[in-house]
C-alpha positions as CSV (number, residue, x, y, z in Angstrom):
1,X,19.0,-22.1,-4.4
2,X,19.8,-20.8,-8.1
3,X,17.7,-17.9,-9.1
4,X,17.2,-16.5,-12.5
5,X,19.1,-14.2,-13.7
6,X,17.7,-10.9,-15.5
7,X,17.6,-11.2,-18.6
8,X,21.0,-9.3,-20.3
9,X,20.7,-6.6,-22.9
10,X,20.8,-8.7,-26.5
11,X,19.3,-11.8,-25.2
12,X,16.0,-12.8,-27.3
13,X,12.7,-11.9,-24.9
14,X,11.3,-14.9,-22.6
15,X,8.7,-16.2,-24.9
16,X,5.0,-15.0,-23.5
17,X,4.2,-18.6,-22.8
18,X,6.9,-19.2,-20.5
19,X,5.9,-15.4,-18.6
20,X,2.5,-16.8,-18.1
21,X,3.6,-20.7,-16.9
22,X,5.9,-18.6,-14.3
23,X,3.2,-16.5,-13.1
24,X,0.6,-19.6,-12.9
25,X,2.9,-21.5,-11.1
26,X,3.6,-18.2,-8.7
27,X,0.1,-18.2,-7.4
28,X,0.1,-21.8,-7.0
29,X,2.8,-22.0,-4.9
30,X,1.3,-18.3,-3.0
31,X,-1.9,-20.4,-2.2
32,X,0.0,-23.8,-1.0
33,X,2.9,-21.7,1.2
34,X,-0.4,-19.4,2.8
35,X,-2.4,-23.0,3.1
36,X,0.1,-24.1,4.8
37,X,1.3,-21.7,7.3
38,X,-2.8,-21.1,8.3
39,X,-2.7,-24.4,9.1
40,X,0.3,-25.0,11.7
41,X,1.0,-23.5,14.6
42,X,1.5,-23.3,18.6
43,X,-0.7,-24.6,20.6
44,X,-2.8,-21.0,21.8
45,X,-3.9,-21.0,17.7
46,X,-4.5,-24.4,17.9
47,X,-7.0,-24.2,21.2
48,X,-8.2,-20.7,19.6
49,X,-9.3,-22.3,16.0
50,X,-10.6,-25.0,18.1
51,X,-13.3,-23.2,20.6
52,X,-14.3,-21.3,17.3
53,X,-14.7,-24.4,15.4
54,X,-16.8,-25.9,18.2
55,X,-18.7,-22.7,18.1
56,X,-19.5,-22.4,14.3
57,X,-20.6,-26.3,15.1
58,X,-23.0,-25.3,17.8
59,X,-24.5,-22.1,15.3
60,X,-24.6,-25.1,12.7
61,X,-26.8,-27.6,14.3
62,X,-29.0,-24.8,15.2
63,X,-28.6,-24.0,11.5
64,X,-30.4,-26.9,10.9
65,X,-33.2,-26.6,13.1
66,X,-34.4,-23.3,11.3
67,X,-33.6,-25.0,7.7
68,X,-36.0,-28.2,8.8
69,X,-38.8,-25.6,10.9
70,X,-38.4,-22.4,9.3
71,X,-38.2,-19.0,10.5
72,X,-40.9,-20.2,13.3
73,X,-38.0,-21.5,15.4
74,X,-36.9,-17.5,16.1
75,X,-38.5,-14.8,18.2
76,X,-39.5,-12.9,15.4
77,X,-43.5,-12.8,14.2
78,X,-45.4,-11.1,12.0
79,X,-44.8,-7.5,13.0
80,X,-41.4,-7.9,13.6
81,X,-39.7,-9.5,10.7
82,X,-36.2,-8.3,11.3
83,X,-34.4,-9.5,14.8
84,X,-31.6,-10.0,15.3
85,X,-29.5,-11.2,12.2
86,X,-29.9,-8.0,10.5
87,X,-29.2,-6.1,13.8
88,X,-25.6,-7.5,13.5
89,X,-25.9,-7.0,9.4
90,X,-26.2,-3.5,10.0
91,X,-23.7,-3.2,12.8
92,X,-21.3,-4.8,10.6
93,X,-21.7,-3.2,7.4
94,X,-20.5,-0.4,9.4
95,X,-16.9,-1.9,10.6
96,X,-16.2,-2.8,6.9
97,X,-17.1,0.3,5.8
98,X,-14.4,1.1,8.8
99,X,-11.1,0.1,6.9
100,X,-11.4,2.8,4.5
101,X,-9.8,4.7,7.1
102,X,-6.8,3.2,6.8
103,X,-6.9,2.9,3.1
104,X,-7.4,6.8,2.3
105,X,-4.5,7.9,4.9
106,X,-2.2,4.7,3.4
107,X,-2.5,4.6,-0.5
108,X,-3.8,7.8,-1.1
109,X,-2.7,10.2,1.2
110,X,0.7,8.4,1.9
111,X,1.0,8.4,5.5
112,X,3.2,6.1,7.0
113,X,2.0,5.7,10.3
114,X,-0.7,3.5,8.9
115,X,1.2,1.4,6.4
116,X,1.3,-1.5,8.8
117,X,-1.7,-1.6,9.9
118,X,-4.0,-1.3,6.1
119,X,-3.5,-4.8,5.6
120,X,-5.2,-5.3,9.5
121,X,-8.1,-3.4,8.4
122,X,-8.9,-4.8,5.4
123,X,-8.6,-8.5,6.7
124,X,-11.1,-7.0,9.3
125,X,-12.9,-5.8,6.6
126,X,-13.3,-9.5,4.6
127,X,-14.2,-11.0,7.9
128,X,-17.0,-8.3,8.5
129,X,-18.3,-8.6,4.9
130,X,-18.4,-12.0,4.8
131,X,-20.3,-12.3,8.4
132,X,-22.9,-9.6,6.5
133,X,-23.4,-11.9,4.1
134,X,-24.0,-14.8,6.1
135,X,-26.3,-12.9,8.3
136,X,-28.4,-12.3,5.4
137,X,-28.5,-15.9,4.3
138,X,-29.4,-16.7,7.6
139,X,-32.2,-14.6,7.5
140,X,-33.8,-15.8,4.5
141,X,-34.9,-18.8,6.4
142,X,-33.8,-21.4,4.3
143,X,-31.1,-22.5,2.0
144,X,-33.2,-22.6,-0.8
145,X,-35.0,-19.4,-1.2
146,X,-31.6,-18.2,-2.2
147,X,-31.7,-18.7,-5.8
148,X,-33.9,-15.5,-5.9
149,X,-30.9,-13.6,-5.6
150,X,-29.1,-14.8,-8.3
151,X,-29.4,-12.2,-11.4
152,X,-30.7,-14.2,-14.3
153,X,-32.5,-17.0,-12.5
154,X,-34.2,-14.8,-9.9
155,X,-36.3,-11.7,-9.8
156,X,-33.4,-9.8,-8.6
157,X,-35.0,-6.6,-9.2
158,X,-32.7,-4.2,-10.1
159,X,-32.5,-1.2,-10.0
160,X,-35.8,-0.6,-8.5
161,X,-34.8,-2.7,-5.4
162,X,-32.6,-1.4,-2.7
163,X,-32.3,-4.5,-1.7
164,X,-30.5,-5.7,-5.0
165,X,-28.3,-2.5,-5.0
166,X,-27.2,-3.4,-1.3
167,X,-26.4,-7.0,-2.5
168,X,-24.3,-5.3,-5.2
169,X,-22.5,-2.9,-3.0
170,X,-21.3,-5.5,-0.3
171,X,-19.7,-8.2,-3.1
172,X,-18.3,-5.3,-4.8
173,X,-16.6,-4.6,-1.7
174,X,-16.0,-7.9,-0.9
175,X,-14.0,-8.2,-3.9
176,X,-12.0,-5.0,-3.4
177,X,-10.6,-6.1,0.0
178,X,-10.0,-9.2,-1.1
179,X,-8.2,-8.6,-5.1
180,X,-6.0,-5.3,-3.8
181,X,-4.4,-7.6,-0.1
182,X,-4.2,-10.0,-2.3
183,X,-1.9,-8.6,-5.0
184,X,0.3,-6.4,-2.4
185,X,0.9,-9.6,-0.6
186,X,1.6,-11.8,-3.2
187,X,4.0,-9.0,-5.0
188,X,6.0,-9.2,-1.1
189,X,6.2,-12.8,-1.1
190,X,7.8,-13.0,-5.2
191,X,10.0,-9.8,-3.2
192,X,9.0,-7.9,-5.9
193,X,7.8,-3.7,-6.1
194,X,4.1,-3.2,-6.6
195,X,3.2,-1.8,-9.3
196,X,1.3,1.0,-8.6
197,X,-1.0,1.3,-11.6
198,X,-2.5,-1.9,-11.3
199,X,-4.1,-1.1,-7.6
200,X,-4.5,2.6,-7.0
201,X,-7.2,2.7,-9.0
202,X,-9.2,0.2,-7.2
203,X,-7.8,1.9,-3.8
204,X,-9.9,4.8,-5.2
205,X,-12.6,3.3,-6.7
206,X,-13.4,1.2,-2.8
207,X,-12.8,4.4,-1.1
208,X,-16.0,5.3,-2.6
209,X,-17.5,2.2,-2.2
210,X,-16.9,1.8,1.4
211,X,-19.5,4.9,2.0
212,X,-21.7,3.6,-0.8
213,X,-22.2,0.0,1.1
214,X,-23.6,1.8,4.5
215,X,-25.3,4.7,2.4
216,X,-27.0,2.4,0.5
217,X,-27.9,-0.1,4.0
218,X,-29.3,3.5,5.5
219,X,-31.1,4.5,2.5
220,X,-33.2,0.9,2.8
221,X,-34.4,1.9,5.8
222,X,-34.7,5.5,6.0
223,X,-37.1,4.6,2.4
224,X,-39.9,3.1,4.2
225,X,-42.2,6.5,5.2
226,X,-44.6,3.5,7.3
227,X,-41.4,3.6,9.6
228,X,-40.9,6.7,10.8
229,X,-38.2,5.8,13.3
230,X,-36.3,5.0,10.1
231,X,-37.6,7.9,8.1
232,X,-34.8,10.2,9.2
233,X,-32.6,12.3,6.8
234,X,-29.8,11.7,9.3
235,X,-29.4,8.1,9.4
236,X,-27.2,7.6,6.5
237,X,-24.3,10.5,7.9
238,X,-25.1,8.7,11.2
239,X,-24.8,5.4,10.2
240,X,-21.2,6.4,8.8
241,X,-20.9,8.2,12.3
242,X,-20.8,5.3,14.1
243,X,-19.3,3.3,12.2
244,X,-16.2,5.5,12.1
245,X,-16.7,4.4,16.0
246,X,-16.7,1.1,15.9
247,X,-14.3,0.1,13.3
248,X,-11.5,1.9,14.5
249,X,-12.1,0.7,17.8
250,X,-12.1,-3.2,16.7
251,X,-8.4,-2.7,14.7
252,X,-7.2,-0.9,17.7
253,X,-7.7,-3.8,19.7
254,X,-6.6,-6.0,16.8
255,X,-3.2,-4.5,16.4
256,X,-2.2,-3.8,20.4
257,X,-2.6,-7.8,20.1
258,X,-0.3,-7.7,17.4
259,X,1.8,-6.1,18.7
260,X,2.5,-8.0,22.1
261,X,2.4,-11.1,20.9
262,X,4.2,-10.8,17.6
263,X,7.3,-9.0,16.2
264,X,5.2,-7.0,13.9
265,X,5.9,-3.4,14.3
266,X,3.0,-1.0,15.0
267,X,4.1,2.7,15.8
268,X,2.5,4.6,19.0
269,X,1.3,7.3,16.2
270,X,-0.6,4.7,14.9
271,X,-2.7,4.0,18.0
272,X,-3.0,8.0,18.7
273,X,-4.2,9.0,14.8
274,X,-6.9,6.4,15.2
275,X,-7.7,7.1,18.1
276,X,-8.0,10.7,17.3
277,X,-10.5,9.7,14.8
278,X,-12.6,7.4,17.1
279,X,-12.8,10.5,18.9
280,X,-13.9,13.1,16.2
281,X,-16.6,10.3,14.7
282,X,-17.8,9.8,18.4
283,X,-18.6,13.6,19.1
284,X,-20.4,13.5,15.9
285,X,-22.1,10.4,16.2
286,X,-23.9,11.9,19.6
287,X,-24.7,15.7,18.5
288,X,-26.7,13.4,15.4
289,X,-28.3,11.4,17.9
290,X,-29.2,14.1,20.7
291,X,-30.7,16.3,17.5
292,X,-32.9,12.9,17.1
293,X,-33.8,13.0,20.5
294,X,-34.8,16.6,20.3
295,X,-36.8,16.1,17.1
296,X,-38.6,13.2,19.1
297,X,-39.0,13.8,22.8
298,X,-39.5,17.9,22.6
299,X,-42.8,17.9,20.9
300,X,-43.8,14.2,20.6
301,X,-46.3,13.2,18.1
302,X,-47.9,10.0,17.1
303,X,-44.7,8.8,15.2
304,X,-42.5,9.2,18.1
305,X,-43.8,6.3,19.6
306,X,-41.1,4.2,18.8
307,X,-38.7,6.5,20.5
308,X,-41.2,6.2,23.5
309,X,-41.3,2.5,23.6
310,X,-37.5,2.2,23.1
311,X,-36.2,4.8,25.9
312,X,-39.1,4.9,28.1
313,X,-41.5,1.3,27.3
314,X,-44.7,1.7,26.0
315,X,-48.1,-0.1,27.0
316,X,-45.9,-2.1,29.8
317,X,-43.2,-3.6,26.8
318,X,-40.0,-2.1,28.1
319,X,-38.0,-5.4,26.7
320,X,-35.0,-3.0,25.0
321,X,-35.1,-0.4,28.3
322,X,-32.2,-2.0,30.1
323,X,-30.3,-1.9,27.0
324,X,-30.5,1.3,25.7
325,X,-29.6,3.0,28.7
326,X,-26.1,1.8,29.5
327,X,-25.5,1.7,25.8
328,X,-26.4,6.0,25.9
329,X,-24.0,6.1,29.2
330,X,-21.5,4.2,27.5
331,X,-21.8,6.5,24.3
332,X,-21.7,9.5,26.4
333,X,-19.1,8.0,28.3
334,X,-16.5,7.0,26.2
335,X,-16.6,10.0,24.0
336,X,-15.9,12.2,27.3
337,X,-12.9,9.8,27.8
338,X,-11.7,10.0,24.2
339,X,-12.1,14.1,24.2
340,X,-9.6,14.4,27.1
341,X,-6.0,13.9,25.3
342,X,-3.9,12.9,28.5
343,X,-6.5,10.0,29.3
344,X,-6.6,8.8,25.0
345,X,-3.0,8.5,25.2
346,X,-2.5,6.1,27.5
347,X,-3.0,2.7,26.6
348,X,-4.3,1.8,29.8
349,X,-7.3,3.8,29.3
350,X,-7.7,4.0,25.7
351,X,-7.7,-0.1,25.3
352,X,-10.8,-0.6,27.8
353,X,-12.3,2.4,26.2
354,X,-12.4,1.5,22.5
355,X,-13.7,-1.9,24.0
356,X,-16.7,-0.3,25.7
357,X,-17.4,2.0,23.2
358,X,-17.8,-1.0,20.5
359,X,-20.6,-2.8,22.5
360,X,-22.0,0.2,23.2
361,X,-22.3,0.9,19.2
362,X,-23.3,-2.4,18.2
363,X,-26.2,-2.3,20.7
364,X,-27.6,1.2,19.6
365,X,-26.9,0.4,16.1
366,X,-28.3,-3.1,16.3
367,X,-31.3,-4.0,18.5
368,X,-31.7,-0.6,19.2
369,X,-32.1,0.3,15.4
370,X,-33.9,-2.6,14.0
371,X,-36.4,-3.5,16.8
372,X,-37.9,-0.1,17.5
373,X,-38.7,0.4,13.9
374,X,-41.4,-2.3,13.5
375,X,-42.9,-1.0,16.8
376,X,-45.7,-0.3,17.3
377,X,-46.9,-1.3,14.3
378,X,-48.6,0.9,11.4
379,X,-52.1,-0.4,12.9
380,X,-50.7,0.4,17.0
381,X,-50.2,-2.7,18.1
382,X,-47.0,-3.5,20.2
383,X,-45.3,-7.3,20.2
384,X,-42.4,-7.7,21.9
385,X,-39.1,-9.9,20.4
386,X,-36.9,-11.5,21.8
387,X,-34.8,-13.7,20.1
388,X,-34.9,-17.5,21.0
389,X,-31.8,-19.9,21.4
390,X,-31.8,-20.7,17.4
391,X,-31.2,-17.0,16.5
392,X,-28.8,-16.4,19.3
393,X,-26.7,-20.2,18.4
394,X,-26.3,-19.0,14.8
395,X,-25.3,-15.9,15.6
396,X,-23.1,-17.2,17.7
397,X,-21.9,-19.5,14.7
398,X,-21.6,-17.0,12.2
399,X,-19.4,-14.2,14.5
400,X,-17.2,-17.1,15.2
401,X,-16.6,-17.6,11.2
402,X,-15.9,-14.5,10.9
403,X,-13.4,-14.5,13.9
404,X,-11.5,-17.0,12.3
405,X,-11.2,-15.8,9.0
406,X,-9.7,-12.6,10.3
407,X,-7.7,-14.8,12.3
408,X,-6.3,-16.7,9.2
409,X,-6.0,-13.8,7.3
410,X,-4.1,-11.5,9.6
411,X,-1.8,-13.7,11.1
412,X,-0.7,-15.0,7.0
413,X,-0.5,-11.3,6.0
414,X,1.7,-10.7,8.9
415,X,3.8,-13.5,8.2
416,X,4.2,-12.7,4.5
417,X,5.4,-9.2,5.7
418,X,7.9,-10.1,8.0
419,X,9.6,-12.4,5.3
420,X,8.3,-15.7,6.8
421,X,6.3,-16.8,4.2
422,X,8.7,-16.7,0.7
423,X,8.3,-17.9,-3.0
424,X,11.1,-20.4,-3.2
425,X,11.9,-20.4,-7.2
426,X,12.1,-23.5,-8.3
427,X,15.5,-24.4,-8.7
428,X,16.0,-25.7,-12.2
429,X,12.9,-24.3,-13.9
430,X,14.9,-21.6,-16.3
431,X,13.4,-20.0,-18.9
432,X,14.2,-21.0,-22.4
433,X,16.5,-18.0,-23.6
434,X,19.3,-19.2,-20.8
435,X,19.0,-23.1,-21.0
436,X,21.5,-24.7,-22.2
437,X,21.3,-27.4,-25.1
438,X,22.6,-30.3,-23.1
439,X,21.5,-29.9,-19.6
440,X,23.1,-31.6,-16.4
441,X,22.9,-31.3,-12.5
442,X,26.1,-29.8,-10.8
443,X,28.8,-32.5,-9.7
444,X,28.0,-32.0,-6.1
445,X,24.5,-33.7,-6.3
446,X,25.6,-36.7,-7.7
447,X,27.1,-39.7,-5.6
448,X,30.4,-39.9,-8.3
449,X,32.0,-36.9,-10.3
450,X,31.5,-35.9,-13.8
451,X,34.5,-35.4,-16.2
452,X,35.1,-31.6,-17.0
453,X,32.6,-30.6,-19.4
454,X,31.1,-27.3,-20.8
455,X,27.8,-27.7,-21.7
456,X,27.0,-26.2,-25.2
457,X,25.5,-22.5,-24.8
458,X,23.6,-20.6,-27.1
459,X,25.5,-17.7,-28.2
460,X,23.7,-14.4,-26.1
461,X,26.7,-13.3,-24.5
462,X,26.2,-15.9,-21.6
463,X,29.0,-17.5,-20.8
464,X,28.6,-20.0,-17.7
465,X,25.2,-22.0,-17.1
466,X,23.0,-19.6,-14.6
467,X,23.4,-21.9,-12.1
468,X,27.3,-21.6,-12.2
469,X,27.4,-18.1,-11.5
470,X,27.8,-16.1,-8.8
């Protein structure tokens, strides 16, 4: 394959038209040669894409049911409105907010331990956002109550809404982790430098905004004073607590997968820096939520009721009892395990570990945040939820869309980084200040042989056609 040659001192510039046409037709070759790849492979991805697509089938039928009956079709009622979709909103706000520890460390800080593993994160991060966003669309209860979001059309409400700022916050986000992968990889697969000008400022800018999407998720919660379960000064730091938990612990898992079943390298320092960061959010994560404990259970009051009912039951409704419980142990547990560094370092125990200690987050920080708020409610009364087959089908659905687009996106970022995924130039588009006046393929193509012949040249001190040289 000819390439084009760089343009030699005293040559007229490439015309800006002819930059731009290259560039278009860079990107459309980035997005076939990714299209492409994410759709062939061995048969593992095949029966993997598969069971999720059947999945996301399932979650859509059910879809269906709650878009034809409404909201009735779910376990939630009239005192509690939010169940379990924003359960797993707010759990996942949290592990995108997660890949910002890998982006400080990498772009900003220049450590490069975690250079191979920023792109993991933020593919984590894409999936995660874009599950949040489903879960919210879910939860509106149908399809087209939607438009109310839409500034301009809608009432969105802003700025007085924190609901509107939250929506903001997670595309904003959405469109970080998606514009700065995006133009890293597609600078590796033209094998050209990034430059660094045109992405370390919006590495800075979603540092920042990976604290303001959970800040701003806390602060809707912790702004109700009816709730005073929510009404906590400590849930924001806390929410950010956790989800310095439960991020790290998902990429973990993510890249020792990698690792073994891929040639991409991931160091051992790697594993043991995050991991040492699982372990400092951990410890902080409990001493917030044993100073909540103290605040509730040392001198209960009337507002620690929901406390009551979701560690102890109240009025005979224990429903979230056998939950919270082994989730605490777990907590307690895993921290423990993470303090002691002989026991993090090995693989053995630090791989079952970050495992445990993610479930363990995502029910604390799920049904054990949302559920306990709207009960009992402001006028005493305790109903119990419990989600029904629709809610559990589509959330099914929706964590299986989410699975697959990290899927996708990883495994084509890997591939792009290991040189397996190229931009092959085409090979006689040449820009205008090196074609030659009369143009013609090289003898070798053709079935019979040309007679000698020099095509005419412009004179720029070029002396061979660019696809005679070298």
């Amino acid at each position: 394959m000819v390439t084009v040659p760089r343009q030699r001192r005293g040559t007229p510039p490439i015309p800006r038209s002819r930059r731009s046409l290259l560039g278009r037709f860079a990107v459309l070759t980035f997005v076939i040669d990714t299209t492409k790849y994410a759709l062939r492979g061995g048969r593992s991805y095949y029966a993997w894409m598969t069971v999720l697509g059947a999945v996301m089938a399932f979650g859509g039928y059910a879809y269906t049911e709650q878009a034809r009956h409404g909201l009735s079709v779910t376990g939630m009622n009239d005192h509690v409105s939010w169940g379990l979709y924003i359960s797993n909103f707010t759990f996942l706000v949290g592990v995108a907010a997660a890949a910002v520890m890998l982006v400080l460390p990498t772009y900003i800080i220049k450590d490069v331990d975690f250079r191979n593993a920023v792109l993991i994160g933020e593919g984590t991060a894409v999936g995660a956002l874009i599950m949040c966003l489903a879960f919210v669309t879910v939860d509106l209860g149908g399809p087209e109550r939607f438009w109310h979001l839409i500034p301009g059309i809608g009432r969105f409400n802003w700025p007085t809404s924190l609901l509107s700022w939250d929506i903001i916050v997670l595309n904003g986000y959405l469109a970080l982790n998606v514009g700065i992968p995006f133009y890293l990889l597609f600078q590796k697969y033209r094998d050209r430098p990034a430059n660094k000008r045109a992405y370390v400022p919006f590495v800075v800018l979603s540092v920042f905004w990976a604290v303001s999407i959970h800040m701003v998720t806390a602060f809707l919660y912790a702004s109700q004073p009816a709730r005073p379960f929510w009404n906590n000064a400590l849930l924001g730091p806390r929410f950010l607590a956790s989800a310095f938990c439960a991020g790290p612990a998902l990429i973990i898992l993510i890249l020792y997968f990698i690792r073994t079943h891929s040639a991409y390298e991931v160091k051992d320092e790697t594993f043991r820096k995050l991991a040492l960061i699982i372990t400092g959010a951990a410890q902080i994560n409990l001493i917030m939520l044993f100073s909540e404990l103290f605040k509730e259970f040392y001198h209960p009051t009337q507002h620690s009721a929901s406390a009551v009912y979701l560690f102890f039951g109240l009025h005979g409704h224990n429903a979230l009892v056998p939950w919270i419980w082994p989730a605490l142990i777990a907590n307690v547990s895993c921290t423990i395990v993470l303090t002691l560094n002989p026991l993090r370092r090995r693989m053995a125990v630090l791989l079952p570990t970050c495992a445990v200690l993610f479930t363990a987050v995502w029910v604390e920080k799920g049904m054990g945040l949302i559920v306990p708020g709207f009960t009992p409610s402001p006028l005493g009364e305790v109903a119990e939820y419990f989600p029904s087959w629709v809610e559990i089908a589509i959330t099914l659905g929706i964590w299986a869309l989410g699975i697959s687009i990290v899927t996708v996106l990883v495994r084509t970022a890997i591939a792009i980084e290991l040189g397996e995924v190229v931009y092959d130039r085409p090979r006689y588009f040449v820009p205008r200040a090196y074609e030659p006046r009369t143009f013609y393929k090289p003898s070798t193509d053709l079935p019979f042989k040309l007679k000698k012949f020099k095509p005419r040249m412009p004179s720029y001190g070029i002396k061979r056609p660019p696809w005679e040289q070298g």
